[in-house]
DRENLO-179921 format. One record per residue (C-alpha): residue number from 0; z, y, x. Coordinates in pm, 1 decimal. Each point is the difference from the previous one (the first is absolute). Example, Ala and Ser with C-alpha at 12.3 -4.5 7.8 and 13.67 -1.06 7.14 Angstrom:
! residues 2
R    k        zz        yy        xx
R    0     780.0    -450.0    1230.0
R    1     -66.0     344.0     137.0
! end
This chain:
! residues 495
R    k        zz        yy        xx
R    0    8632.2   10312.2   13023.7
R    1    -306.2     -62.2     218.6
R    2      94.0    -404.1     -25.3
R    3      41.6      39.8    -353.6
R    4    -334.0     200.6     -64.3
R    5    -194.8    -286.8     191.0
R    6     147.6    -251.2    -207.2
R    7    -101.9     156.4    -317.8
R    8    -322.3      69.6     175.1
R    9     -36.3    -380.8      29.7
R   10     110.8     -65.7    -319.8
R   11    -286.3     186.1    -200.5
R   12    -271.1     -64.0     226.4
R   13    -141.9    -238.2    -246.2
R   14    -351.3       0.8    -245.5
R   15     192.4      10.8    -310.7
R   16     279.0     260.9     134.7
R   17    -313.9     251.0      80.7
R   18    -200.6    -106.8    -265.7
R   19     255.4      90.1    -261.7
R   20      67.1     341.1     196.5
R   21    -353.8      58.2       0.5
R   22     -88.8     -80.2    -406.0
R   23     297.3     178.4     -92.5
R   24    -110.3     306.6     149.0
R   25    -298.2     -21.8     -80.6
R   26      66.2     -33.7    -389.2
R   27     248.5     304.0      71.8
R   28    -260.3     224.1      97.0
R   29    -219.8    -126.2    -270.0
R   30     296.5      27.6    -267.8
R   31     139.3     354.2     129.3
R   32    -338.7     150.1     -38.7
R   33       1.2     -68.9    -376.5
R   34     172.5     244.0    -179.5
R   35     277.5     -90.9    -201.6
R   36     104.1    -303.9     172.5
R   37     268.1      74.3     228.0
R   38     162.4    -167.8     283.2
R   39     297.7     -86.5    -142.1
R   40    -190.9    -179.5    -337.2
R   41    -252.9    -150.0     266.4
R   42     318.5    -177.4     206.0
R   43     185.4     -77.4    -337.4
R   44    -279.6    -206.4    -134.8
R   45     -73.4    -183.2     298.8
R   46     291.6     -71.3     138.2
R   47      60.2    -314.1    -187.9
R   48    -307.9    -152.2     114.0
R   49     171.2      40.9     355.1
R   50     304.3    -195.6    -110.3
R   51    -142.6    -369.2      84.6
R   52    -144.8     121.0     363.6
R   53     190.5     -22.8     309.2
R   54     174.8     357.2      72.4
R   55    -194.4      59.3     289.2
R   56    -339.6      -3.4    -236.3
R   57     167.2     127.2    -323.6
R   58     178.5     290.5     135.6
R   59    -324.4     141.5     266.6
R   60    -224.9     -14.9    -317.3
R   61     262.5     220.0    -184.9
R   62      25.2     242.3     277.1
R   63    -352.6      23.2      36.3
R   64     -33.1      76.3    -347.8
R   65     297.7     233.3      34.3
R   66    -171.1     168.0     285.1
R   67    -380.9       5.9    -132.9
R   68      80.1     140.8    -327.4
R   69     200.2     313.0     109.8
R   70    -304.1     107.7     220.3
R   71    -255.0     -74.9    -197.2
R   72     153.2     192.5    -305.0
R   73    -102.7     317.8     226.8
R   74    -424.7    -149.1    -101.3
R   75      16.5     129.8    -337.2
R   76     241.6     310.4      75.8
R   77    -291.8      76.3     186.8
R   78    -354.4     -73.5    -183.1
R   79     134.0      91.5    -342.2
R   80     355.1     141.0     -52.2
R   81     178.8    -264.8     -89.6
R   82     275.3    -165.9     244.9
R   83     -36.9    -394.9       1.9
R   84     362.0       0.0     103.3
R   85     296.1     298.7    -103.7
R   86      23.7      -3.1     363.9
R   87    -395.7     195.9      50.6
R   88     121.2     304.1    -193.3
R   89      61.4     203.5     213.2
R   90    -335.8    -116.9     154.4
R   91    -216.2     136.1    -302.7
R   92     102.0     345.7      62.8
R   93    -233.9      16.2     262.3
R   94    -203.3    -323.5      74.9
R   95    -214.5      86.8    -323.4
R   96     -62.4     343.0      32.5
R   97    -111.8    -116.1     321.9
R   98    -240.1    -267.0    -170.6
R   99     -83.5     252.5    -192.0
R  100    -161.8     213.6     295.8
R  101    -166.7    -320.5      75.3
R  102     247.1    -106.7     327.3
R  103     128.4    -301.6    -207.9
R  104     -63.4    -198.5     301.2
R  105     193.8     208.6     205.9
R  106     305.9      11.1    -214.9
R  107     -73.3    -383.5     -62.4
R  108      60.9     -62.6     398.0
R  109     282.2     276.7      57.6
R  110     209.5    -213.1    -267.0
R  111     -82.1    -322.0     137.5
R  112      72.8     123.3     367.5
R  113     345.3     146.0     -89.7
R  114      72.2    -278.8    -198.3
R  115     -59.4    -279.5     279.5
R  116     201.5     252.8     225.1
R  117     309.1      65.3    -169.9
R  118     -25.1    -383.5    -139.9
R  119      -5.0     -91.6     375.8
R  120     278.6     225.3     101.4
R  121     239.9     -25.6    -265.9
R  122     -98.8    -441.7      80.7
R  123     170.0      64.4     362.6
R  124     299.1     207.7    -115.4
R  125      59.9    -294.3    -289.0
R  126     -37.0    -282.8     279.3
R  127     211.3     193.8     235.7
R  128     282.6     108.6    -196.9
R  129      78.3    -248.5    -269.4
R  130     131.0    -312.9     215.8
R  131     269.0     239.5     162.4
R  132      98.6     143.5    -325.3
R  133      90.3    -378.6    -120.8
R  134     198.5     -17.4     274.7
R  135     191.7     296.2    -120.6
R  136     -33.1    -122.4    -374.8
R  137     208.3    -322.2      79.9
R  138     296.0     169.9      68.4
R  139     -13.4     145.1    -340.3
R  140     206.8    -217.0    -282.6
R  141      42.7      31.0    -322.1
R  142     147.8     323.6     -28.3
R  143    -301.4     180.6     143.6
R  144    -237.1    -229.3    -172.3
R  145     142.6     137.1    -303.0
R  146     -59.9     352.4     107.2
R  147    -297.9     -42.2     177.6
R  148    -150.5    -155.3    -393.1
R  149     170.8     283.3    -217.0
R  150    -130.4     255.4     234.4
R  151    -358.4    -154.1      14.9
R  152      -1.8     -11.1    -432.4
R  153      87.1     327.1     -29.9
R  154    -264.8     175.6     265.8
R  155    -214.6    -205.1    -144.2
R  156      98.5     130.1    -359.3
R  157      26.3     378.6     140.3
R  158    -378.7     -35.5     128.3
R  159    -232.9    -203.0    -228.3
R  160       3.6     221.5    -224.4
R  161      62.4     381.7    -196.4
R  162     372.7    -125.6     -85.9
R  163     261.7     -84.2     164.8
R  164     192.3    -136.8    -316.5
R  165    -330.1    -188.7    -106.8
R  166     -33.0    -170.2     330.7
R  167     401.2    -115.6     -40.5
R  168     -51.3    -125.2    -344.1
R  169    -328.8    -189.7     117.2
R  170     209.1    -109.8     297.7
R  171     269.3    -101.5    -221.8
R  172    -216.5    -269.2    -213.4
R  173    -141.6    -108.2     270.5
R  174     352.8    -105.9      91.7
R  175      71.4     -94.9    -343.3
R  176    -311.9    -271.1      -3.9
R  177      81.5    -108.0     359.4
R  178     287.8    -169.5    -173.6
R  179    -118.6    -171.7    -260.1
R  180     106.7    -388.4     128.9
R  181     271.9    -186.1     131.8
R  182     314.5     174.5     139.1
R  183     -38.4     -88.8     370.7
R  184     406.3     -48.9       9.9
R  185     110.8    -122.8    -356.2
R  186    -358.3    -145.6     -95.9
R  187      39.4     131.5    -383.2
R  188    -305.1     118.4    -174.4
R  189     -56.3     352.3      28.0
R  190    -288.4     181.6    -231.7
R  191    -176.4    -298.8     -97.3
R  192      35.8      24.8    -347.9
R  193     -44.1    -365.3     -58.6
R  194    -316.1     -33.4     136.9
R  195      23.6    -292.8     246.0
R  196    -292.5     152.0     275.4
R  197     210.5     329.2      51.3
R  198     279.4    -257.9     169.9
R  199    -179.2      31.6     345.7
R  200     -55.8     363.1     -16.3
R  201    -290.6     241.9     -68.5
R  202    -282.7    -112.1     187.3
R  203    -174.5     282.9     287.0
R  204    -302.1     -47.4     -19.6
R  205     -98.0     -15.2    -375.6
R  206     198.9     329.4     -36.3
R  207    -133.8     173.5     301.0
R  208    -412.6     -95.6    -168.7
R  209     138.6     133.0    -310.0
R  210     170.2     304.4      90.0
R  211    -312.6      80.0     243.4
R  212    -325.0    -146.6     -26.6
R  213      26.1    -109.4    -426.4
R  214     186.4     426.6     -32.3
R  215    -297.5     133.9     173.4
R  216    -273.0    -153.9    -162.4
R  217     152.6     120.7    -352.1
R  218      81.0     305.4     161.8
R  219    -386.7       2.7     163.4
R  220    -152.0    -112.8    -382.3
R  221     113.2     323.3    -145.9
R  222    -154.8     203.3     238.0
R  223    -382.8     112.6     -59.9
R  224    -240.7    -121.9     243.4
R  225    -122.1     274.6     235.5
R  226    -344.6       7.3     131.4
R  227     -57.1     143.2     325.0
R  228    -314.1     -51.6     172.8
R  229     116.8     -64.8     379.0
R  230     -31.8     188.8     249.9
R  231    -205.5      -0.1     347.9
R  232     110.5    -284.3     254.1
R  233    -318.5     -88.1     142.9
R  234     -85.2     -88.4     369.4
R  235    -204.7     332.8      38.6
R  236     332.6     192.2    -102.7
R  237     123.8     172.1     282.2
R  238     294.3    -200.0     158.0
R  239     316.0      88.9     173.9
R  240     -63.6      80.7     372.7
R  241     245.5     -63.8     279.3
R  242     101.3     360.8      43.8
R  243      87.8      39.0    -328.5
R  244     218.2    -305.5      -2.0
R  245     145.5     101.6     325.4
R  246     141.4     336.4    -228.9
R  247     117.6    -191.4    -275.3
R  248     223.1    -188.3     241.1
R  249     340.5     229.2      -9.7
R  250     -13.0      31.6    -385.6
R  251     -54.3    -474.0     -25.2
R  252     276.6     -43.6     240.6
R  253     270.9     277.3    -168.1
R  254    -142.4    -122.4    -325.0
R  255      82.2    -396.1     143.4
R  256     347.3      73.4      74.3
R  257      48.7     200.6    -347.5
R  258    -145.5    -332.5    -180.2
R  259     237.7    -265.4     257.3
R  260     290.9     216.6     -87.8
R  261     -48.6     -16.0    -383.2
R  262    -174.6    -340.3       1.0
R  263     354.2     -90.3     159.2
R  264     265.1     151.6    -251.5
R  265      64.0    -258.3    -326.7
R  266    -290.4     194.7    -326.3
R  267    -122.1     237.1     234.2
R  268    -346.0    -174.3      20.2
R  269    -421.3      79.9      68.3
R  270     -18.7     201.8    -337.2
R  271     236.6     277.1     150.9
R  272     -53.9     -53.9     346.5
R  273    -373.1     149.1     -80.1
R  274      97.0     323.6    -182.6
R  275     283.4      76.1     228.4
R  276    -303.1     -70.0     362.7
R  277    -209.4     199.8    -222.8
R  278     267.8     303.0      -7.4
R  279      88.8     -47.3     368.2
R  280    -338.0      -5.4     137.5
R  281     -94.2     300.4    -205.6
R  282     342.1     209.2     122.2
R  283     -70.4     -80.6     346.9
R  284    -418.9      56.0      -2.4
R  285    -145.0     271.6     182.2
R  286    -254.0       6.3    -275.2
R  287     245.6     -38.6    -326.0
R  288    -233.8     211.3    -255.0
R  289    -275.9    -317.8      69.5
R  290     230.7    -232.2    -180.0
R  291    -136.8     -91.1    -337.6
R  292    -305.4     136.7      49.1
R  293    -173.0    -309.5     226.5
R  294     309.4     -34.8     300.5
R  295     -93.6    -291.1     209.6
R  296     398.4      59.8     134.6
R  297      88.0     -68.4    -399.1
R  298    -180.9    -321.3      36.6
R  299     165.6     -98.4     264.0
R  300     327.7     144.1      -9.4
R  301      49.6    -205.0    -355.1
R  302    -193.6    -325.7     120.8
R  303     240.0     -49.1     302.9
R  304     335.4      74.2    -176.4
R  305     -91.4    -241.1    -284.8
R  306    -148.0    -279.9     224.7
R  307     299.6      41.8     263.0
R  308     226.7    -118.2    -311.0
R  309    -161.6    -332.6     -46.0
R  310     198.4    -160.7     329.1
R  311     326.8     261.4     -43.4
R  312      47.8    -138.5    -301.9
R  313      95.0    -342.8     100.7
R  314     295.0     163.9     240.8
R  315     221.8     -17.4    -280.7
R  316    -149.5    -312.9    -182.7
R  317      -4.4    -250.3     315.6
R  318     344.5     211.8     204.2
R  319     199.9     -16.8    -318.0
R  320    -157.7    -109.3    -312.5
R  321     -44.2     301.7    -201.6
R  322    -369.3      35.2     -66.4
R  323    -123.2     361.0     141.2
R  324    -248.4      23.9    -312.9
R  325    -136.8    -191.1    -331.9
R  326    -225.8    -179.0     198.7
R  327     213.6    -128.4     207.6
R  328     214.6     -76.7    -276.1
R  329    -280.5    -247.0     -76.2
R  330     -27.6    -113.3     329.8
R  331     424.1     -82.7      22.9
R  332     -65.5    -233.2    -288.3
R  333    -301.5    -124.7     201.9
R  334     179.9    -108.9     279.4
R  335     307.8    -136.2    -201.9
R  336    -260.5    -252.4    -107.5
R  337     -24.6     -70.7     309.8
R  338     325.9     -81.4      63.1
R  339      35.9     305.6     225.5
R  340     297.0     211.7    -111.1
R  341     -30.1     317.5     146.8
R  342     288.6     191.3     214.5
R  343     176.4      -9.2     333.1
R  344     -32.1    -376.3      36.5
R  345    -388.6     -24.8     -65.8
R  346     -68.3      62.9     404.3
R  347     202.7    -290.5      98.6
R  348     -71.1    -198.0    -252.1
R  349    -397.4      32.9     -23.6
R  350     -53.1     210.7     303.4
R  351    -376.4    -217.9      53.7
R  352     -79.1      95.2    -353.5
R  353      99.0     349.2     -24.7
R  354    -154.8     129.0     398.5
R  355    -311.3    -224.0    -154.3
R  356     -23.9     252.5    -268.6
R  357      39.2     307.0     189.1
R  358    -308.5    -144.3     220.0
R  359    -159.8     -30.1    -313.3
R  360      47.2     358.5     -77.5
R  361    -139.5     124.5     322.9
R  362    -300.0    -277.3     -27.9
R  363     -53.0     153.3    -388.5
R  364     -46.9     376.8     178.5
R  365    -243.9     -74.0     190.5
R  366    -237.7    -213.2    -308.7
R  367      96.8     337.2    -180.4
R  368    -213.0     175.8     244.0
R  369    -293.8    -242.4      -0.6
R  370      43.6     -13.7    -386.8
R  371      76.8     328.5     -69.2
R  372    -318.2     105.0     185.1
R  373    -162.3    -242.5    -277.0
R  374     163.3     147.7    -272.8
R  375    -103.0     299.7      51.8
R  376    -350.4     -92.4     -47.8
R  377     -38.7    -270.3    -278.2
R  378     287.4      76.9    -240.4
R  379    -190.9     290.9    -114.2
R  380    -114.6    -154.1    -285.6
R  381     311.1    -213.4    -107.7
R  382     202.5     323.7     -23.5
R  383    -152.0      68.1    -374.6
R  384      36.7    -380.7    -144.2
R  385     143.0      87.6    -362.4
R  386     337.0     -93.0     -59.5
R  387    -106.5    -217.2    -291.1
R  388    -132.9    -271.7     252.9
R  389     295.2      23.7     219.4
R  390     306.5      51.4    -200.7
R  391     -54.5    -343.1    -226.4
R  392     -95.5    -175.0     339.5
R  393     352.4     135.2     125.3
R  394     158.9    -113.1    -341.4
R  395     -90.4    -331.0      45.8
R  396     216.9     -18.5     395.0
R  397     263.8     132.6    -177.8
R  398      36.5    -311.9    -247.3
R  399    -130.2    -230.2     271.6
R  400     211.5     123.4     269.0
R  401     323.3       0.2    -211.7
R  402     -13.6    -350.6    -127.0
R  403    -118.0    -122.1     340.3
R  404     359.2      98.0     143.4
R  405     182.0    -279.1    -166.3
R  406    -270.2    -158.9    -215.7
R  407     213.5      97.8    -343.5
R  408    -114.9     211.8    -231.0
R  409     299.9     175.3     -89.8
R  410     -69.7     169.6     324.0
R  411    -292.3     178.1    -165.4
R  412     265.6     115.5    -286.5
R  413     166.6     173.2     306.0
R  414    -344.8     135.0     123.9
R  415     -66.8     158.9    -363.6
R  416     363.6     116.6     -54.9
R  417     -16.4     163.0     375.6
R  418    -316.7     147.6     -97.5
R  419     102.2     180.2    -341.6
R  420     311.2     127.9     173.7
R  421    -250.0     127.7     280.1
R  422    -159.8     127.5    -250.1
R  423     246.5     189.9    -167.9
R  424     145.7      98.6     304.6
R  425    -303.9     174.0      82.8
R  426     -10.6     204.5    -321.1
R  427     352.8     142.1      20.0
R  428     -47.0     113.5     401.4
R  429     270.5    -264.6     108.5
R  430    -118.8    -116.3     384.0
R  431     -77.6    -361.7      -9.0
R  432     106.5     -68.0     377.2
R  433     425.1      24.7     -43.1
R  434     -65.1    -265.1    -296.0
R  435    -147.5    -222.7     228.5
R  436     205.9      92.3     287.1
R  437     345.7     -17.1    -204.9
R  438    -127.2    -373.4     -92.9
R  439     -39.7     -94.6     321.8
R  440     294.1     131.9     158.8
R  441     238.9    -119.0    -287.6
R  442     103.6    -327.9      91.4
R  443      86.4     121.7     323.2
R  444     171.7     255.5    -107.3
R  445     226.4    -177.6    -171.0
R  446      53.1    -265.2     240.7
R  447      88.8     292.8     275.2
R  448     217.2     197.1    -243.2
R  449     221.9    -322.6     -71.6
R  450     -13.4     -85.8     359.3
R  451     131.4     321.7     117.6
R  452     283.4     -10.8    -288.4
R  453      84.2    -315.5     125.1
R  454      43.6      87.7     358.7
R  455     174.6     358.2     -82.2
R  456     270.9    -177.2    -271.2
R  457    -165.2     184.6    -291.8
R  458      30.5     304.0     191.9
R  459    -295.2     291.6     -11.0
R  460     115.8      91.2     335.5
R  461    -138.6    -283.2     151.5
R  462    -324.6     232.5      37.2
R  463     116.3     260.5     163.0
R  464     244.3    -159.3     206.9
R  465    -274.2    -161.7     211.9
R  466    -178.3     245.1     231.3
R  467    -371.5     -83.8     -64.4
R  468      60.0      -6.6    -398.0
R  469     206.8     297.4      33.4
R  470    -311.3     150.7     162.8
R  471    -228.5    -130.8    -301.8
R  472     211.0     144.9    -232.7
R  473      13.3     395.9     119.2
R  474    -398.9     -48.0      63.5
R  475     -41.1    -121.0    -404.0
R  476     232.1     253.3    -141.5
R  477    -189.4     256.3     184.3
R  478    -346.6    -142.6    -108.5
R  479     116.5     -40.0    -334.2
R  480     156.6     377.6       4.1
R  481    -396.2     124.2     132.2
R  482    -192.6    -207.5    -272.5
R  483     242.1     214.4    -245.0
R  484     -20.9     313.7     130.6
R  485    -436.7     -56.6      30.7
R  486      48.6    -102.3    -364.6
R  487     224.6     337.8     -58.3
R  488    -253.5     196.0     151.3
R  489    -339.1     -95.3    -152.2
R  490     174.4      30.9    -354.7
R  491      91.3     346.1     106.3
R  492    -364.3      56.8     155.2
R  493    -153.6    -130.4    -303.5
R  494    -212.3    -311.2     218.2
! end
């Protein structure tokens, strides 16, 4: 590992590999401050502009953006209410009541010290972990592929949202798109309808700037614009002192394990990790009736479980190709681009490029410090820009970024029909992420499904025959059985 980590080392300790790490951190900080504009529309949009770099600038600027904007959404959480990312809910609860009290400052640096902690943290477990669990994931085959994708739809399906049975059917047409195209073994047309561009498939990227970034900007157009004069943040504010950081301590690193363990499982992602820190932190505090009332352990107990997810995420992405979240959703589509196809294979294959970007990752923690510090002190202002400058200017990347994928314009058809069913998605309550996530996951789906049948004859028992699938199977139908029995129960509760 230590050979493989220096190569890697080597490999991005260039100008432009920094560079891009740098700028794309940079404009995530700048972007997750604004309200409205979320990580996952930020990475959607510019993603295709990352297409025609080499992967070890294209990717570092997307995980710097990935990185930037999920701390920085805890800015406006802070100075006015409002979370720049779904991931700084939690953070609100207390950050602004603390702003409120005029300690803005202090809540400012308690979110941007637990962030850089868990971030760092939850960096080593990813770099440590993930190499020997491809070794493991080669002896899978088809069989458990085929389990290992079922299971990861429907957790995802059980968890992004109220409904189970909404999260299916989203998961379902996900599928259903993710086949539009060729049959892979009889190469007959399959959805196209006639239309001659559907031959090659639905394109990623249009859809995913649709279904995100184009969604939320209709969904963001509706809304009234708030005004909310920001809060304190200024240099005479008092700050956070070293004994006070030395108490927060036990709640980061519980709350850092709480976010690498969700960040980990396939839809369990930053937005939950937050609420469920939050919860923990305020069980386990000596001083529980402080929470929501100006709870520096709040701050931090959400801040580190929601920044610990950014690395844990890419466990299941980079070990086996399931994306742990929508954004990295995005960024699987990113690095197929790239010609990188994510799963067991991806360490021997591109060992140099993928240690590269876990040294990018720790290099981006420690500019998160030097810019968070900066943050902190100049993005007071940019917190209240109206939504009528920026949602046109994000407009505009949509249609750019969607053509610039494949230079056709039909690709911006995809972009708008992604975005009305966003849209529409949106209004009925059906979770956006098993759409994606069933698109994605399709193909292979099918390819492991007729592999499997294949091997076993035509024979079901082929999966649980095999040990390992066997395995897979009993943990699914006991997932499964707990997302219906949660479901069960909050009918019966009335939640």
């Amino acid at each position: 590992m230590i050979e493989n980590f220096l190569q890697g080392l080597a490999a991005m300790a260039n100008f432009a590999s920094i560079s891009a790490a740098l700028l794309g951190l940079i404009a995530g900080i700048v972007i997750g401050a604004l309200p409205g504009l979320t990580a996952t529309m930020t990475i959607a949009v510019l993603a295709p502009f990352t297409f025609f770099m080499p992967a070890l600038t294209g990717l570092p600027f997307l995980l710097g953006v990935y990185k930037g904007a999920i701390y920085a959404g805890s800015i406006p959480a802070i100075l006015i209410n409002t979370p720049g990312t779904a991931a700084a809910a939690a953070t609100t609860l207390d950050g602004y009541v603390l702003a409120r009290k005029g300690q803005a400052r202090k809540a400012l640096l308690a979110s941007l010290y637990s962030s850089v902690i868990g971030d760092m943290l939850a960096t080593i477990v990813l770099i440590a972990i993930t190499a020997p669990l491809a070794a493991i994931a080669i002896m899978f085959t088809s069989p458990e592929f085929t389990i290992l994708f079922v299971f990861a739809l429907t957790m995802i399906a059980g968890v992004s949202g109220r409904s189970l049975p909404k999260g299916l059917i989203a998961a379902t047409l996900g599928a259903w798109v993710g086949c539009i195209g060729l049959d892979p073994m009889s190469g007959n047309q399959r959805l196209t309808f006639g239309f001659a561009e559907l031959t090659g498939g639905i394109a990623l990227v249009p859809v995913l700037i649709g279904m995100f970034a184009l969604s939320e900007i209709l969904i963001q157009s509706e809304k009234s614009i708030v005004k909310s004069v920001a809060a304190g943040g200024d240099a005479a504010e008092p700050g956070l002192s070293w004994q006070e950081l030395k108490s927060l301590m036990p709640t980061i690193f519980r709350s850092t394990g709480i976010g690498i363990f969700l960040g980990a499982l396939p839809g369990l992602g930053a937005e939950i990790a937050c609420w469920i820190a939050y919860a923990s932190a305020k069980r386990r505090s000596k001083k529980p009736e402080q929470f929501g009332k100006g709870s520096l352990e709040g701050v931090a107990a959400a801040e580190a479980g929601n920044n610990a997810t950014v690395p844990a995420t890419l466990i299941p992405m980079l070990v086996f190709g399931i994306p742990g979240d929508t954004v990295t959703a995005v960024l699987l589509g990113a690095f197929m681009a790239q010609g990188l196809l994510a799963g067991p294979l991806l360490f021997q294959q591109h060992g140099d490029i993928i240690y590269g970007l876990f040294c990018v990752l720790l290099l981006t923690n420690v500019m998160l410090l030097v810019f968070g510090i900066w943050a902190i002190r100049y993005l007071r202002k940019i917190v209240r820009l109206p939504q009528s400058i920026l949602l046109p200017c994000v407009a505009v990347l949509c249609f750019a970024g969607s053509y610039a994928v494949n230079s056709d314009f039909f690709d911006v058809i995809v972009m708008l029909a992604g975005g009305a069913t966003g849209y529409l998605m949106r209004k009925v309550e059906m979770p956006i992420p098993p759409f994606v996530i069933g698109l994605l996951l399709a193909p292979r789906l099918e390819n492991a499904v007729r592999q499997s049948l294949l091997f076993g004859d035509g024979s079901l028992s082929i999966f649980v025959t095999r040990p390992i699938s066997a395995i897979l199977l009993a943990i699914f139908v006991v997932s499964f059985a707990f997302l219906i029995w949660r479901g069960y129960r909050a009918r019966r509760l009335g939640v």
